[in-house]
C-alpha positions as CSV (number, residue, x, y, z in Angstrom):
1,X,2.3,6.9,-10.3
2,X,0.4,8.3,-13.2
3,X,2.1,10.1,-16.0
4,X,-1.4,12.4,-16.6
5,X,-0.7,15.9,-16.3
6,X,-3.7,18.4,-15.5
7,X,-3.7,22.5,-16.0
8,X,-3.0,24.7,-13.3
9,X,-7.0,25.7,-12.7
10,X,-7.7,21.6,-12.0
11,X,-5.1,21.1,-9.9
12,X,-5.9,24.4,-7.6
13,X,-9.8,23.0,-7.4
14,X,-8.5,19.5,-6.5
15,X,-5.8,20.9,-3.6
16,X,-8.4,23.6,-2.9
17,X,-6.5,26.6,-3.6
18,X,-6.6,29.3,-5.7
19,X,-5.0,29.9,-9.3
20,X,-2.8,32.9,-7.1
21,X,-2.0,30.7,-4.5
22,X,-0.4,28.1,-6.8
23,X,1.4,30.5,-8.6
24,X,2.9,32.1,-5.8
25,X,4.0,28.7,-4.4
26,X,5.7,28.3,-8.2
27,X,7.1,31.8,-7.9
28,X,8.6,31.1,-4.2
29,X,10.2,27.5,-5.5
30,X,7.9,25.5,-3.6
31,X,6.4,23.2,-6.6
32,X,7.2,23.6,-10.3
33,X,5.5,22.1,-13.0
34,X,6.2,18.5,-14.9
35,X,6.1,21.1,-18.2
36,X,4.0,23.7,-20.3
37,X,1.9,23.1,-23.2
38,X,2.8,24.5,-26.6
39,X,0.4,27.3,-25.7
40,X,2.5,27.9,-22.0
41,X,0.1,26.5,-19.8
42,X,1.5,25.1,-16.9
43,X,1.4,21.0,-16.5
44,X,1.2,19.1,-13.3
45,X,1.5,15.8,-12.3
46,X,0.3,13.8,-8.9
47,X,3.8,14.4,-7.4
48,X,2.9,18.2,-7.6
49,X,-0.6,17.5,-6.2
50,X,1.4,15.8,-3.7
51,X,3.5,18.8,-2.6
52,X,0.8,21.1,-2.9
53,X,-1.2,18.9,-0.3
54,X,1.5,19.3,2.1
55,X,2.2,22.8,2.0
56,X,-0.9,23.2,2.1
57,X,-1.4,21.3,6.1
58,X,1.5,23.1,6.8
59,X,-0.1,26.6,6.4
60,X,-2.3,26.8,9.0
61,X,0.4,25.5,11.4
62,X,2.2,28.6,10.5
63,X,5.5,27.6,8.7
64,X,6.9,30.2,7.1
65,X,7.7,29.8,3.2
66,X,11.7,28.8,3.9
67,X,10.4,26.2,6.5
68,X,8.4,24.5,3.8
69,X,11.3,24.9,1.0
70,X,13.8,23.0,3.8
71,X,11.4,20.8,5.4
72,X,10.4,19.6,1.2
73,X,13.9,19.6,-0.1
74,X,14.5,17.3,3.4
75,X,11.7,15.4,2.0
76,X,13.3,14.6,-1.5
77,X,16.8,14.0,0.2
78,X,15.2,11.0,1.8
79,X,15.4,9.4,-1.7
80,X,18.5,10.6,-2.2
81,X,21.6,7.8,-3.1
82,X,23.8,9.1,-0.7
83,X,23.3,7.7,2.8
84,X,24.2,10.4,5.1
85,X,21.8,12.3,2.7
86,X,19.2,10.3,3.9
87,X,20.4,10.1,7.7
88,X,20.2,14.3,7.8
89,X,17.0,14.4,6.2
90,X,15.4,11.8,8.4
91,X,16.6,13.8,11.4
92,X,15.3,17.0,9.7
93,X,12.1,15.6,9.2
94,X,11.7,14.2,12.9
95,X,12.6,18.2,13.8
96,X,9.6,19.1,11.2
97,X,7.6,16.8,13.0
98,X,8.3,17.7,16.6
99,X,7.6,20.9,15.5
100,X,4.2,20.6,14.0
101,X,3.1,18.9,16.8
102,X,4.3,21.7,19.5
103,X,1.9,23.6,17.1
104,X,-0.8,21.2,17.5
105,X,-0.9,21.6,20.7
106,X,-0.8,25.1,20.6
107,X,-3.9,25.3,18.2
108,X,-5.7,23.4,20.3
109,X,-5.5,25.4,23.6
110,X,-6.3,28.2,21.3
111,X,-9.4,26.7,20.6
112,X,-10.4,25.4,23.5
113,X,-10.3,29.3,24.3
114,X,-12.3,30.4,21.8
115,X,-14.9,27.7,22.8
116,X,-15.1,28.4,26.2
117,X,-15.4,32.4,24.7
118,X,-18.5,30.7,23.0
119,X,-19.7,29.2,24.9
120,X,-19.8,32.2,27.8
121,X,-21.5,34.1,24.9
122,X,-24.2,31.9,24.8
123,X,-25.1,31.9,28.2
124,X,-24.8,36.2,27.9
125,X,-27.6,35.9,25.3
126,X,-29.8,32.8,27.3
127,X,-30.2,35.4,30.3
């Protein structure tokens, strides 16, 4: 992993969020930065890119900020020394998983609602 840090304003254009957004995540304990400059401008490196990257798939599933704070803490416990650390986490993660894939599902019949709604319009508007 590379030890480059970037500002705050090149990390939100690489994750594809806004400055706001990143700073909200900070101010909700959901990422915090490697360090500041001497002027106080936030640092990050790739493992915040990382984080923000995830949290970022998991808004549109709909987790809720806590669900992301336990389901990334669960995530760092699974390099954790301790064992049963790791053993909970795993098992955390595969309930995190189960999860976002119930709301996969759930997405998808969604859309393929809205589609069919489409589509129907179309037809409206060919006759």
């Amino acid at each position: 992993m590379s030890n480059e840090t970037l500002h705050i304003g090149e990390v939100a254009d690489r994750v594809g969020l806004s400055l706001r957004t990143v700073r909200y995540y900070e101010e909700q304990g959901l990422i915090q930065p490697a360090g500041r400059t001497e002027g106080g401008f936030r640092l990050y490196t790739e493992e915040q890119i990382d984080r923000l990257s995830l949290i970022k798939q998991m808004k549109p599933l709909g987790f809720t900020v806590q669900q992301m704070c336990d389901f990334l803490a669960a995530s760092d416990d699974l390099q954790h020394p301790d064992q049963r650390r790791r053993t909970d986490a795993e098992r955390e993660l595969a309930g995190f998983a189960a999860d976002a894939h119930a709301r996969c599902d759930k997405l998808r019949a969604e859309l393929d609602r809205a589609e069919d709604f489409a589509r129907q319009i179309d037809q409206m508007a060919d006759n």
